[in-house]
N, C-alpha and C positions, 0 to 999 in steps of 0.2 A: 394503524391504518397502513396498508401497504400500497407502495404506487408503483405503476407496473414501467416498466422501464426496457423497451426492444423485450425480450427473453427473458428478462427478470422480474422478479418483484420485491421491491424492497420494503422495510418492515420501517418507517418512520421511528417508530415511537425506540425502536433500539440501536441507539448509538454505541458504535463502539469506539469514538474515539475523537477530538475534535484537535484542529489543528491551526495555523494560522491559516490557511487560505481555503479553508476545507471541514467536512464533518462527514466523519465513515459511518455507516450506517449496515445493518446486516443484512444480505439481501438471499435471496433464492431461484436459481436458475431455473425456469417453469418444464424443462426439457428433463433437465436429468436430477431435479429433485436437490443437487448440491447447493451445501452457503457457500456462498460469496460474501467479501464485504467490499460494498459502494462507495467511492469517494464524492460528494457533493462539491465542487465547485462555484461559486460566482463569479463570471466572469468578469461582469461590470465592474464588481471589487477590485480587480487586478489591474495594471498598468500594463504597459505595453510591454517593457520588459518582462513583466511573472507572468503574460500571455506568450512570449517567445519560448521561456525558457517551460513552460508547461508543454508546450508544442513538441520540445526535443524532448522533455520525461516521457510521453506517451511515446516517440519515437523509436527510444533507446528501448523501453521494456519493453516492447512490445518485440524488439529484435532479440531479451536475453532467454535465456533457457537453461536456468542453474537451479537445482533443490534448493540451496542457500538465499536462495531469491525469489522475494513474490512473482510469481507470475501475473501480469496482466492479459486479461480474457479479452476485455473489450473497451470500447469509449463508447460514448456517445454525444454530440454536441446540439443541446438542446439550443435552437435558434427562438423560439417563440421564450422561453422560460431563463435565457440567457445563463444557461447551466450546461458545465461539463460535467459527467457522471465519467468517472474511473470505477471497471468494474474488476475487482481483482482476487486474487484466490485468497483463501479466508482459513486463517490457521487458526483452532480454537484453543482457547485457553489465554495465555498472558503473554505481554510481549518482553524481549529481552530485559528491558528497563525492567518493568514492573518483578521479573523473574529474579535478579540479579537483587532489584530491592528485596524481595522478601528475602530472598536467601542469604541475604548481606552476613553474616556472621558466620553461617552455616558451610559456605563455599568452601570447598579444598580446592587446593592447586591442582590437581587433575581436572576437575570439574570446568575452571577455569582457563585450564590450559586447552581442552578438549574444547569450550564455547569459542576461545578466541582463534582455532582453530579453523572452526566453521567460519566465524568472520573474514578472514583471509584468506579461506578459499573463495568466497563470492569476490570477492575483491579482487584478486587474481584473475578468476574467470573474466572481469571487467576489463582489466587492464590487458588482457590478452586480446578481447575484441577494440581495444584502442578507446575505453571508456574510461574516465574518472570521474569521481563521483566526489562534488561540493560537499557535501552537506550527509554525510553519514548518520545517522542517528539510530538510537535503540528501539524508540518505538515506532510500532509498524504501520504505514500508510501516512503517518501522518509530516513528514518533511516536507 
């Protein structure tokens, strides 16, 4: 069942990822036909600090602008449903984690030197806008 969301509609029934404060879900922007995937939020859930520090993640992404980095599209803060919706660009296939496990044996040192590459460029581009980033993680959306 999809639930439409501003521009979007998201597809319920297809999660791609669940996280501690959150559940990504696959979504489709009704304009231009692209996926997106949806971050579902409760905020009730949260405290007042993972409400603050939520407050500056949609802040920061929403200021960065690196390939190496998901783009966020959109928010939206449902007041009636007490949900935030993070709507964010949606890269298919598997996330770093998942990639690095399968390939666990298989990696060369190029391969590796080439991903961790990419890591430290998003990171740099961070650090150049005067951002540091807690909580790094390999899988995607869901920190």
């Amino acid at each position: 069942m999809a639930k439409e969301i501003g521009e979007y509609l998201v597809d319920e029934e297809n999660v791609l990822g669940q996280g501690s404060d959150g559940t990504v879900y696959l979504g489709k922007c009704k304009r231009s036909n692209q996926q997106v995937a949806v971050k579902r939020i409760n905020k009730a859930l949260l405290s007042e600090r993972a409400k603050n520090h939520l407050a500056t993640e949609i802040r920061v992404l929403k200021m960065l602008n690196h390939p190496n980095i998901i783009k966020l599209r959109d928010a939206f803060d449902d007041v009636r449903t007490q949900e935030i919706h993070l709507v964010m660009e949606h890269v298919p296939g598997c996330d770093l984690y998942d990639y690095m496990e399968q390939r666990e044996a298989s990696l060369t040192f190029n391969e590796v030197r080439w991903l961790m590459y990419q890591v430290v460029k998003a990171v740099h581009y961070c650090h150049q806008h005067r951002i540091v980033h807690h909580d790094l993680c390999l899988e995607v959306g869901l920190s």
